[in-house]
C-alpha positions in Angstrom: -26.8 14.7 -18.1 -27.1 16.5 -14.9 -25.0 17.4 -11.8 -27.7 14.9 -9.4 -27.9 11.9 -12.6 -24.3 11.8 -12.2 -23.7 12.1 -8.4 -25.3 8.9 -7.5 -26.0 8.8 -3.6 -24.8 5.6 -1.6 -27.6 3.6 -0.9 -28.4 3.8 3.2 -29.6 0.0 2.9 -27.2 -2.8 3.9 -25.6 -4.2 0.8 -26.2 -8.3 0.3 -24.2 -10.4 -2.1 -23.5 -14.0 -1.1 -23.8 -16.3 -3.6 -24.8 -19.9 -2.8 -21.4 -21.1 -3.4 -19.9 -19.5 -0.6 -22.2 -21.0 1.9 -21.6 -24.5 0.3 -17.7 -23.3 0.6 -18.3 -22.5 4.3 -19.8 -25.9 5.3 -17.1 -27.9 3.3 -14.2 -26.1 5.0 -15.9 -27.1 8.6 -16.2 -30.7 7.3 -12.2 -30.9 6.3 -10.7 -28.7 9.2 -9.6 -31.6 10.8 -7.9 -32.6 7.9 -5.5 -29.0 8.5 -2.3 -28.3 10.4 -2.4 -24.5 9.6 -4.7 -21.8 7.7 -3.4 -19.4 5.6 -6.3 -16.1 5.3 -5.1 -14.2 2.0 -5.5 -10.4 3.0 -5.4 -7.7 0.1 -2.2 -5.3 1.0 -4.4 -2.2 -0.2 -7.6 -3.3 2.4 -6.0 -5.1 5.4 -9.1 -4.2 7.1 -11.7 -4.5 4.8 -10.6 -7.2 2.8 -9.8 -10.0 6.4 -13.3 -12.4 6.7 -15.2 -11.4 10.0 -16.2 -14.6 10.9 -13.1 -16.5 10.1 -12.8 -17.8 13.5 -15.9 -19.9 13.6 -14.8 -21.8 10.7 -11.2 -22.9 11.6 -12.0 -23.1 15.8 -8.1 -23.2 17.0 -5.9 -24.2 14.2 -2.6 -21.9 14.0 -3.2 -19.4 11.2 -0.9 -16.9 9.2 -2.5 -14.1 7.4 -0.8 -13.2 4.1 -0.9 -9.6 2.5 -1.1 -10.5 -1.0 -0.6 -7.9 -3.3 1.7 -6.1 -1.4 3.6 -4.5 -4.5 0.7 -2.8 -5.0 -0.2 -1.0 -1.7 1.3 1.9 0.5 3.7 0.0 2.4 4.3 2.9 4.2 0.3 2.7 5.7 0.1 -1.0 4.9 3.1 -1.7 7.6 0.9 -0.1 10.1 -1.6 -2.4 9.8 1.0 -5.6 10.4 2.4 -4.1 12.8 -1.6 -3.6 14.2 -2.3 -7.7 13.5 1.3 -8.5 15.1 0.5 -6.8 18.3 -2.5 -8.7 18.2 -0.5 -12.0 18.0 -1.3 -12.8 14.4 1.5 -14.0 12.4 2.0 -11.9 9.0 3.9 -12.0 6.2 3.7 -10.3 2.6 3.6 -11.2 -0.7 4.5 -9.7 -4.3 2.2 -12.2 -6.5 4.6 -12.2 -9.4 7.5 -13.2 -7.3 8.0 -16.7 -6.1 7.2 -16.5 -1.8 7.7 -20.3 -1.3 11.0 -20.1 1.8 9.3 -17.6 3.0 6.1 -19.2 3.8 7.4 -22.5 5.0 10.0 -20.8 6.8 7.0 -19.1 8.9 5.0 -22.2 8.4 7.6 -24.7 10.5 7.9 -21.6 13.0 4.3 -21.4 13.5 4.1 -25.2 13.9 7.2 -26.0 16.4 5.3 -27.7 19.0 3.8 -29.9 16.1 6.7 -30.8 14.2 8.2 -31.8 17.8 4.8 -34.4 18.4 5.6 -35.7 15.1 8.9 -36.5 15.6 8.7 -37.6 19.0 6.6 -40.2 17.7 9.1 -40.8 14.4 7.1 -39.1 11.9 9.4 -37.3 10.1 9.2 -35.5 6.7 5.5 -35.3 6.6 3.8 -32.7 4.3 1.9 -30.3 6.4 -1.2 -29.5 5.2 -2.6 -25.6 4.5 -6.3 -24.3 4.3 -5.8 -21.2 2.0 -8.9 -18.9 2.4 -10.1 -15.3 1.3 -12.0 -12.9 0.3 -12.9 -13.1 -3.3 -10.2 -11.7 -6.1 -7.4 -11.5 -3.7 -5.1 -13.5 -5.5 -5.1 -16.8 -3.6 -5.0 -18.6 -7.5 -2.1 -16.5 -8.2 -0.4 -17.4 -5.1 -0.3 -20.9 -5.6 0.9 -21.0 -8.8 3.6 -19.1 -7.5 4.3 -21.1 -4.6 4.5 -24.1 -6.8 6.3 -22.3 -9.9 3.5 -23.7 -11.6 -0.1 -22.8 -13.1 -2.1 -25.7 -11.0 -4.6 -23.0 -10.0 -7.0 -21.3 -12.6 -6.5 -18.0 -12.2 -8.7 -14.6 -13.2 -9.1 -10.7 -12.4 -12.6 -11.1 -11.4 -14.3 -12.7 -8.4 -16.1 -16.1 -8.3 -13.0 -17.7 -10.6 -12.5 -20.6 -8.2 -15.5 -22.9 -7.4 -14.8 -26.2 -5.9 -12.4 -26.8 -2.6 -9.0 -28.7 -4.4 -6.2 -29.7 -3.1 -3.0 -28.8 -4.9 0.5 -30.2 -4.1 2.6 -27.1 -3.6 6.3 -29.1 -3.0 7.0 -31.8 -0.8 7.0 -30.0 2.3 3.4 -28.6 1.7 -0.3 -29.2 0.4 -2.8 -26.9 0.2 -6.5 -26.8 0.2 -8.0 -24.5 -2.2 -11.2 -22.7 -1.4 -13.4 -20.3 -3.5 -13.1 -16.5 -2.0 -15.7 -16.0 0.6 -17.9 -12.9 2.0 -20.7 -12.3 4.9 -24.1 -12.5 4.2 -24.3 -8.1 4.3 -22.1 -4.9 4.7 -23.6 -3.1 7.4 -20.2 -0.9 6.9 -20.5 1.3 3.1 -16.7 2.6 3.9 -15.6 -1.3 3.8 -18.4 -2.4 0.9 -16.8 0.4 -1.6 -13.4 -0.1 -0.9 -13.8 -4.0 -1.3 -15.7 -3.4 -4.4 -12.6 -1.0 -6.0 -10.5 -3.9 -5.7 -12.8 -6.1 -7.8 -14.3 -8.0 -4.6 -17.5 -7.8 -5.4 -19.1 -8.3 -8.7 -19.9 -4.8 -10.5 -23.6 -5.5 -10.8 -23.5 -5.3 -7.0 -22.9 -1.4 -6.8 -23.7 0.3 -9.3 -20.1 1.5 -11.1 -20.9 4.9 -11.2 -20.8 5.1 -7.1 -17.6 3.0 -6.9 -16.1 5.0 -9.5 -16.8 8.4 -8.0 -15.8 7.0 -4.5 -12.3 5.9 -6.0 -12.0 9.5 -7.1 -12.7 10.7 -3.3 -10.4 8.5 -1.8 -7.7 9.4 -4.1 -8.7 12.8 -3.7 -8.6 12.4 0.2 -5.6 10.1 0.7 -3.4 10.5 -2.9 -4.0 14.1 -4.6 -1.0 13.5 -6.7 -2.5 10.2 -8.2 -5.5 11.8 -8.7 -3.5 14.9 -10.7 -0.8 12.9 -12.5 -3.5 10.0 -13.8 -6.5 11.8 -14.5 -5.3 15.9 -14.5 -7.7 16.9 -11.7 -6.3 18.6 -8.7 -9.7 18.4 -6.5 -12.8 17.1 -6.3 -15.9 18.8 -6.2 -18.8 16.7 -5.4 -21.1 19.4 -5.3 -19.9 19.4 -9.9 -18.9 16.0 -10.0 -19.8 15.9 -13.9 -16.8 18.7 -14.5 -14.1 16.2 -12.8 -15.9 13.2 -14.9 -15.7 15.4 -18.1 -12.0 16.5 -17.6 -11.1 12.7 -17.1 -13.5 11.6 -20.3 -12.0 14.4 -22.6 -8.5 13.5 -21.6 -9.0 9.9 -22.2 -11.0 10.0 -25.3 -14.0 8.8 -24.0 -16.3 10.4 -26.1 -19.3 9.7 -27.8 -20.7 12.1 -30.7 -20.7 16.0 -30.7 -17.8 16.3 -28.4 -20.1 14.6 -25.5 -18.6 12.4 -22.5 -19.2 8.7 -22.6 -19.7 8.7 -18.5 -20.2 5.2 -18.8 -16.7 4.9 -20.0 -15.3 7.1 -18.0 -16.1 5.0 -15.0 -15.4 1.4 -16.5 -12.0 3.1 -16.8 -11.6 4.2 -13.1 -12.4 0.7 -11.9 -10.2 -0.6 -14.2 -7.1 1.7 -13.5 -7.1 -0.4 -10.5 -8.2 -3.5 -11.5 -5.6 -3.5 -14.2 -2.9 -1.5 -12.1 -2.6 1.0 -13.7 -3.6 2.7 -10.2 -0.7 1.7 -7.4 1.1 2.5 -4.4 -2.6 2.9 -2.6 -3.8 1.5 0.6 -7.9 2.7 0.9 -8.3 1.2 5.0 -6.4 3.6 7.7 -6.1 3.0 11.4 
């Protein structure tokens, strides 16, 4: 296989994936945001850029919102903490979250912060102890599922390590102070952006048969190449890359691995199912792809 098979080139036409679903998720959540005191946007801790919906605003209008960074035990806290710090001084409200751990005082302690004024209305008028009522919304494969279930200390969300698990809009009783309306991950119609497309894409956002997995497994090599050299040495004994000889880093990581198919030749096809799933199955950690 040669040098040019290998070294797929990004395609320079916008990349589309939006499956019906999404815009059938969009008009629901505009039919029931009256129904919500607060939105909670799930933001992957590794692509706080990336992985925040651009249009978010023209589906919840004014309601008071909290962005989450889920996944957080994953990232680089020390370049994810920039990027709060970047949505605080925008006048977002942030907090994060380790999926495994149980985040539940946490969020209501920010939720009943967020909603003061409300909580004042409502007992002004003598409504007291009233469950507030979340929208939790994002991208695809950011772990709102795993979220829940660990708000509520129980699996009432299905959860899987793939985009497109969750389908329909639910709501799921999280304790007595809280419900929360479950939506299937969204997207935008195109990525006119590549640099956001492939990093979404290495943290399982959108489907493999999107991009082919050859490109997003040689991009995951660059980045870690670019932003994590020791990663890239201590997981896959490679101490640069050369794109100019792509198949020589590809062959180290195969012959290392065992990825091989007869006659001492590489499996490539292996080699990048792997890389994707170093990170899908985090094996890969402590990386943040978006920088300021």
């Amino acid at each position: 296989m040669s040098n040019s098979e290998e070294q797929k080139s990004f395609t320079s036409a916008p990349i589309n994936w939006y499956p019906g679903h999404m815009a059938k998720t969009k008009r629901l959540i505009k039919e029931n945001i009256g129904l919500i005191d607060i939105i909670y946007e799930v933001i992957d801790a590794r692509i706080p850029y990336s992985s925040k919906i651009k249009d978010i605003d023209e589906l919840i209008k004014d309601k008071p919102k909290l962005l989450i960074m889920s996944k957080y035990d994953l990232c680089d806290r020390l370049e994810t903490d920039k990027w709060i710090k970047y949505y605080e001084e925008k006048g977002y409200y942030v907090i994060t979250a380790n999926l495994l751990e149980k985040n539940t005082n946490k969020l209501i302690s920010k939720t009943e912060e967020i909603l003061s004024s409300l909580i004042q209305k409502r007992s002004d008028k003598g409504i007291i102890n009233k469950k507030y009522r979340g929208l939790i919304i994002g991208i695809p494969n950011v772990g709102k599922s795993t979220l829940i279930n660990s708000l509520s200390n129980k699996k009432k969300a299905v959860t899987g390590n793939k985009p497109g698990v969750t389908k329909n809009l639910s709501w799921i009783s999280v304790n007595e102070k809280l419900d929360l309306l479950d939506t299937p991950g969204i997207l935008w119609p195109k990525f006119d952006d590549k640099t956001q497309a492939y990093n979404l894409a290495s943290m399982t956002a959108i489907k493999e048969t999107v991009i082919d997995l050859c490109d997003i497994s040689i991009y995951i090599l660059n980045k870690l190449n670019e932003l994590y050299p020791d990663i890239l040495l201590n997981r896959y004994g490679i101490s640069n890359i050369d794109n100019d000889d792509i198949v020589s880093s590809l062959d180290i990581i195969g012959k290392k691995y065992g990825c091989i198919i007869s006659k001492g030749e590489v499996d490539y096809d292996r080699v990048f199912n792997m890389i994707v799933n170093d990170i899908k199955s985090n094996k890969i950690t402590g990386i943040t792809f978006d920088r300021l």
